[in-house]
C-alpha positions in Angstrom: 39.2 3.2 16.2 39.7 3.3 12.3 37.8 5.7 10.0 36.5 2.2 8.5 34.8 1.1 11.6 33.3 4.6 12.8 31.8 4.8 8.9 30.3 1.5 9.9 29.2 2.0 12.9 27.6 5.6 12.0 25.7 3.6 9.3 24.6 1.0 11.4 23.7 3.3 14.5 21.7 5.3 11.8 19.9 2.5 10.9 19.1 1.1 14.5 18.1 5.0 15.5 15.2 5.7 12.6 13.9 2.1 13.0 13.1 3.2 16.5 12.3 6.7 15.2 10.0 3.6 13.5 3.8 -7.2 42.4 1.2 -9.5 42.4 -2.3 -8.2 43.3 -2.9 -8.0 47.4 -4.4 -11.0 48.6 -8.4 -11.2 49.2 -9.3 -10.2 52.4 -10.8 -13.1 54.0 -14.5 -13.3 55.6 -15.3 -12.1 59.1 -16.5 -15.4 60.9 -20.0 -15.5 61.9 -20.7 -14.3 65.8 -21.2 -17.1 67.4 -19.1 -17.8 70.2 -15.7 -16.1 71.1 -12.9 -18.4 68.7 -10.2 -20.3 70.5 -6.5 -17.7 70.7 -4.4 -19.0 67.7 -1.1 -17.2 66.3 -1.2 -15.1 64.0 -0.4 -16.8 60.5 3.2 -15.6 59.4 3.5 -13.4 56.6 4.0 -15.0 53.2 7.2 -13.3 51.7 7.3 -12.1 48.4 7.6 -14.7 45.6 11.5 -13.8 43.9 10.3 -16.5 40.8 11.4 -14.9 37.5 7.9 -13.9 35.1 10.1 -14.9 31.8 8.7 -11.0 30.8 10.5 -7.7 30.7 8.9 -4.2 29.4 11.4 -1.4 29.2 10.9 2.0 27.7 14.3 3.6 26.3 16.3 6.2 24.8 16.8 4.6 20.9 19.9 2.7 20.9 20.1 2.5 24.7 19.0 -1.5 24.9 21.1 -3.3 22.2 20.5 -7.3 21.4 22.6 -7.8 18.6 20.7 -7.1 15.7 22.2 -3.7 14.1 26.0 -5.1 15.2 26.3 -8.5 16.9 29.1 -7.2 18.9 26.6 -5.2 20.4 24.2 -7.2 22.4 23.6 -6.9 26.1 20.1 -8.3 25.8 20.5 -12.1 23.8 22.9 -13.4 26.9 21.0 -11.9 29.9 17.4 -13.9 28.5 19.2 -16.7 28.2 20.0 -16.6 31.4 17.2 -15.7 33.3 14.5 -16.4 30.9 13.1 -12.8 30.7 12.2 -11.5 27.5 12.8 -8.4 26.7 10.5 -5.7 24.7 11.9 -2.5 24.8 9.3 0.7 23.8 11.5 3.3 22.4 11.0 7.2 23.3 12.2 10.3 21.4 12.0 12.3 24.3 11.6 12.8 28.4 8.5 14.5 27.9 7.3 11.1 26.6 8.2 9.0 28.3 6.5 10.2 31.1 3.4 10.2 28.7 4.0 6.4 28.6 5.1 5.5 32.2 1.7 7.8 33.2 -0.2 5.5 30.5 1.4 2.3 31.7 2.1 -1.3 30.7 6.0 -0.5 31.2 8.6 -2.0 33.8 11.1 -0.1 33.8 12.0 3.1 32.1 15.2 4.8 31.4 14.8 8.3 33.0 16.9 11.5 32.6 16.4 13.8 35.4 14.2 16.6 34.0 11.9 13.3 33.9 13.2 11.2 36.7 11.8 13.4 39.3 8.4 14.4 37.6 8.1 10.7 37.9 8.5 9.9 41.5 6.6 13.0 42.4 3.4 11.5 39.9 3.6 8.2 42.0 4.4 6.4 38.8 8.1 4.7 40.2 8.5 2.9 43.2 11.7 2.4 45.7 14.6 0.4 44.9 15.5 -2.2 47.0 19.3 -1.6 46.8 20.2 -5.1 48.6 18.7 -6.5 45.9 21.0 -5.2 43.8 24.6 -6.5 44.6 26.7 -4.5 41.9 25.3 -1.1 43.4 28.2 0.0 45.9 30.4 -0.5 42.1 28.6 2.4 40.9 30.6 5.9 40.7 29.9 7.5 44.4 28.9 10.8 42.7 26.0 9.0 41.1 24.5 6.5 44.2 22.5 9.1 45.9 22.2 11.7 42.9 19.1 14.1 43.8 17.8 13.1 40.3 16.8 9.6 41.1 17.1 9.7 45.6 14.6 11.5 47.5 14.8 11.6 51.7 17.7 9.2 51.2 14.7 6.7 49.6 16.6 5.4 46.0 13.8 5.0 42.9 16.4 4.7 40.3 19.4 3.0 39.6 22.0 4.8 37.8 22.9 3.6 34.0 24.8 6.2 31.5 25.6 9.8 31.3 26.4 12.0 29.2 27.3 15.8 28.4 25.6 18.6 26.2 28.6 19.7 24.5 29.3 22.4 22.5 30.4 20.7 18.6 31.7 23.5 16.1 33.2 23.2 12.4 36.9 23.1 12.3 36.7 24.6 8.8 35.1 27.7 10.3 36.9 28.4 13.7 40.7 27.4 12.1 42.7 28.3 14.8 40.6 29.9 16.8 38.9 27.1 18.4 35.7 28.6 20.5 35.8 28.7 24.7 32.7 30.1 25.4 28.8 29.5 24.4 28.6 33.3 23.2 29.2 31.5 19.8 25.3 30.2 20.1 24.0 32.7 22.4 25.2 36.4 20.9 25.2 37.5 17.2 28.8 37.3 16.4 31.2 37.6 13.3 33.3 33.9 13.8 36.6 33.4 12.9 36.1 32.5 8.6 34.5 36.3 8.1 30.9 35.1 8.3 27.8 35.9 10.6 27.0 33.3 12.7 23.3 34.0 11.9 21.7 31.2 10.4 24.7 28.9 11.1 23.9 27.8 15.0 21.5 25.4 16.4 19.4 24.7 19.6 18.0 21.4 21.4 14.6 21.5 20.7 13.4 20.7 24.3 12.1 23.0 27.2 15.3 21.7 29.6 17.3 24.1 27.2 16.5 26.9 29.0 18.9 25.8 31.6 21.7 26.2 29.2 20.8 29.7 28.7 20.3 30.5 32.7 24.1 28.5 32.9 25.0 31.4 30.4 23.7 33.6 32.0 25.0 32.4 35.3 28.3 33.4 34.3 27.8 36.4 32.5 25.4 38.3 34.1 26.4 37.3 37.8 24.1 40.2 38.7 21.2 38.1 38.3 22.0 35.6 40.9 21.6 32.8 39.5 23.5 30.0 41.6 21.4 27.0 40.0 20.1 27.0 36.4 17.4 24.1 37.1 16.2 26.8 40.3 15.0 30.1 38.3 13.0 33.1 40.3 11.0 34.9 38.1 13.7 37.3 37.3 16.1 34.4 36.4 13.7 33.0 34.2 12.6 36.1 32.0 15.9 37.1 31.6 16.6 33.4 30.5 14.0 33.3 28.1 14.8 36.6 27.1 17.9 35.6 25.7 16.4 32.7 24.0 14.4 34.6 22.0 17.3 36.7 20.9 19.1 33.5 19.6 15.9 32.6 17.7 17.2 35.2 15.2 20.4 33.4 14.6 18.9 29.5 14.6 19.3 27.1 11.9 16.9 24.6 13.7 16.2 23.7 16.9 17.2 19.8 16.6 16.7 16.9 18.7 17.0 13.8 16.3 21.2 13.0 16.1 21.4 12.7 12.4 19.7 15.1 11.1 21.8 17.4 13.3 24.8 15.8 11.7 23.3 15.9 8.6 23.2 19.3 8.8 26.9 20.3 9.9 28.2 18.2 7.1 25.8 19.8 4.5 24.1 23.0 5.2 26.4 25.1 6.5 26.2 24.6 10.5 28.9 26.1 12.0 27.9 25.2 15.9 25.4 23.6 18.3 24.8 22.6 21.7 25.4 18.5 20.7 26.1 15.1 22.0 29.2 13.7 22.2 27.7 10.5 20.3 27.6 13.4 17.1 30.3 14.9 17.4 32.5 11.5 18.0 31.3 10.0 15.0 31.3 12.9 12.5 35.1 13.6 13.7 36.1 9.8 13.3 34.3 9.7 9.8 36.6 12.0 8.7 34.3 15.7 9.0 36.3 18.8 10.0 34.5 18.7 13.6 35.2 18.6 16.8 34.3 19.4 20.9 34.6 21.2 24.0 33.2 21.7 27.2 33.2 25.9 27.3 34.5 27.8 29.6 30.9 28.3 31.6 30.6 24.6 31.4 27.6 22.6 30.3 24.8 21.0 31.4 24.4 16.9 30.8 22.0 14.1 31.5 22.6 11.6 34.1 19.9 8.4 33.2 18.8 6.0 35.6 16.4 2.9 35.4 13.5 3.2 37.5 10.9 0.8 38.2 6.8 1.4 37.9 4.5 1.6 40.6 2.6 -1.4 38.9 4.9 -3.3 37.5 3.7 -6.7 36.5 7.9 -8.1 36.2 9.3 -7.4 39.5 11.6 -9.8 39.7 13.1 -9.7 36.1 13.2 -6.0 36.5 16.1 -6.8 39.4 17.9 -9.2 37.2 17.6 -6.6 34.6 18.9 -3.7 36.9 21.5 -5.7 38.0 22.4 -6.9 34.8 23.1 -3.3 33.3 25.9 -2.7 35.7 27.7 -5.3 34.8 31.3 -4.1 33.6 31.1 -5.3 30.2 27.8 -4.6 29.2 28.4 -0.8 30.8 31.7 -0.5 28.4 29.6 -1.5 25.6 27.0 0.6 26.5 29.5 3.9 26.2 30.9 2.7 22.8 27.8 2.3 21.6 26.5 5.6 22.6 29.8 7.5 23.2 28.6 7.6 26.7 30.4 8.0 30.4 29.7 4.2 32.4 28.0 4.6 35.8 30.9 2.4 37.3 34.0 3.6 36.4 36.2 0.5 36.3 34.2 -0.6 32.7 36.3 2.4 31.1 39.6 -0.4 31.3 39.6 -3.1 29.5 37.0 -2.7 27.0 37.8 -3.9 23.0 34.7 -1.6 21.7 35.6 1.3 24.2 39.2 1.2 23.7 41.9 3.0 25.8 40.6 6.5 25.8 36.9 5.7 25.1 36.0 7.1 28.2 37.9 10.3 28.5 37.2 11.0 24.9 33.4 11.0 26.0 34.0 13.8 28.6 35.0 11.5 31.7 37.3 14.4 32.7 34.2 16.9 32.4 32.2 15.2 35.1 32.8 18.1 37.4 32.1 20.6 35.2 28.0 19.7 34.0 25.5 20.8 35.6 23.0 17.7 35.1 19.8 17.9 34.0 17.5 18.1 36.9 13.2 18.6 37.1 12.8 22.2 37.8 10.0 22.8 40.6 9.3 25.7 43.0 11.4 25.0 45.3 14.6 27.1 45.1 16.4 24.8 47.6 17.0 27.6 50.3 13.4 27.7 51.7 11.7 29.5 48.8 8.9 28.2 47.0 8.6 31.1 44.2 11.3 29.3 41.6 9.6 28.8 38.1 8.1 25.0 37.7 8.4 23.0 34.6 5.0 23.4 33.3 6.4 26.6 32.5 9.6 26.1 31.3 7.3 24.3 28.5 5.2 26.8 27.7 7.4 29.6 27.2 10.1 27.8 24.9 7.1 26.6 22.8 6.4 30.3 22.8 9.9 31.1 22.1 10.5 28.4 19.0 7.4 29.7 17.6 8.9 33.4 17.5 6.3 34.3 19.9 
């Protein structure tokens, strides 16, 4: 697209994103009858199937920016059309992170939730999603196969989530400051280093501020230190762990800020100096087409990435609109719009052709040949997936990068 239109659409995205910064009960059992004399054999009443009436109600907890009607850019809207036609209302509760929204699908109130999967599985292991019912979903065989029974969102082969955008933690760097000598590896974040312009990188690098970064350290280390053993960053013994945390506290030294809100990150590479960060493609695509020396690359360790599905709560009051709604999301056109929007990868892979906001290359410019190489976010637990049941569980993964932000 034109510089024009990326300026605009930053804008408008910027305004959209800190604005948001901004079944049916079980039937009564019926009475015993009275014991009088034996009653006369009768079949048994059949069961009453489950009512498929639209509730004209839809409650969806989001990633900011993720549910679009129209109202920052009118040629983004994939809510206004799918109301009209089903009468479901949407209200969309937006989160800043994973860690709340599980807060808010553990509170309740909510339908549906977009999930990444250092939530996804916290959430079908707290009881709070239930199964899918995949034939109730027609567009589902559409979706890419390396997604349909992701470990993120399937569990015994029992689907709670229904796949709907992905995306890569890539590593964004000033052009300014690397010249010719673009960066291949994450040692550029990790390990105090001179870069290419003369300068320290100390003070010049950021971190996501979340505890799920500690898998890009382990996938650092993974590579590096191949001593260690580690074979999956999201499955950590206690060695793996220390020794990833261990290096996160060394990179405090060198930290500009540990960011998690998108503009203020770009903010900061365009004015204070930021030389390179763990980032989004959505940053570093709109800086670059705005005209800031920037760009992207998937290092040579690779990178880990967040594969989101919509999952559906154990009480859910909307049932039925939450189908048309899950169905409506994989619809081509609303899934191409979706990665313009949000410099995203679609979940079915024939929405990256045809697309006017997406364009020709939309989707390989937002890592679509990197699939392979991301390691996506996942909940860590104590199982190691060979048997042992010593890996380190989230809980901890929190703590200790609290610990480690707070130079502790």
């Amino acid at each position: 697209m034109k510089k024009l239109v990326f300026n605009l659409l930053a804008l408008m995205l910027f305004a959209s994103l800190a604005l948001s910064a901004c079944g049916g009960a079980a039937p009564a059992t019926e009475e015993a009858p009275a014991e009088t004399e034996a009653p006369a054999a009768a079949e048994a009443p059949a069961e009453e199937a489950p009512s498929t009436e639209l509730e004209g109600a839809l409650s969806i907890v989001a990633w900011a920016g993720y549910i679009e009607r129209g109202e920052t850019d009118p040629n983004y809207d994939w809510v206004t059309e799918f109301e009209a036609e089903t009468g479901c209302i949407v209200s969309v509760k937006t989160a800043a992170t994973s860690d709340e929204m599980v807060a808010l699908m553990n509170e309740g109130g909510f339908d549906l939730v977009t999930a990444s999967g250092d939530s996804s599985n916290r959430l079908i292991s707290g009881g709070r999603v239930q199964p899918i019912d995949i034939s109730r979903i027609p567009s589902y065989d559409k979706i890419d196969p390396r997604l349909q029974d992701a470990p993120w969102h399937t569990v015994d082969g029992v689907h709670y989530g229904v796949p709907y955008s992905s995306g890569q933690n890539i590593l964004m760097y000033n052009t300014d400051v690397f010249g010719d000598q673009p960066p291949t590896s994450w040692d550029v974040v990790f390990e105090e280093t001179t870069l290419p312009d003369g300068q320290s990188n100390k003070g010049r690098i950021q971190a996501y501020d979340g505890p799920i970064y500690v898998a890009d350290a382990a996938l650092y280390l993974m590579y590096h230190n191949p001593e260690l053993g580690i074979t999956n960053p999201y499955q950590l013994t206690r060695e793996q762990f220390d020794a990833a945390v261990e290096l996160l506290r060394q990179q405090r030294a060198l930290i500009n800020r540990y960011w998690h809100d998108a503009f203020v990150q770009m903010d900061d590479f365009t004015n204070e100096g930021v030389a390179a960060s763990g980032s989004w493609p959505f940053q570093a695509n709109l800086l670059k087409f705005g005209g800031a020396p920037i760009d992207k690359v998937v290092p040579v360790e690779g990178a880990t990435g967040w594969a989101d599905s919509t999952m559906l709560h154990v009480d859910s009051e909307h049932v039925n609109c939450a189908y048309a709604w899950m169905e409506h999301s994989l619809d081509p056109k609303v899934q191409g719009d979706l990665a313009a929007w949000f410099q995203n990868i679609p979940v079915r892979l024939d929405a990256c052709e045809g697309n006017e906001l997406l364009g020709p290359d939309g989707c390989v410019n937002n890592g679509l040949n990197d699939f392979d190489k991301i390691w996506w976010w996942r909940t860590p637990t104590s199982d190691c997936g060979d048997g042992r049941m010593e890996c380190v569980p989230y809980h901890e993964w929190v703590t200790n990068y609290v610990a480690v932000i707070g130079g502790r």
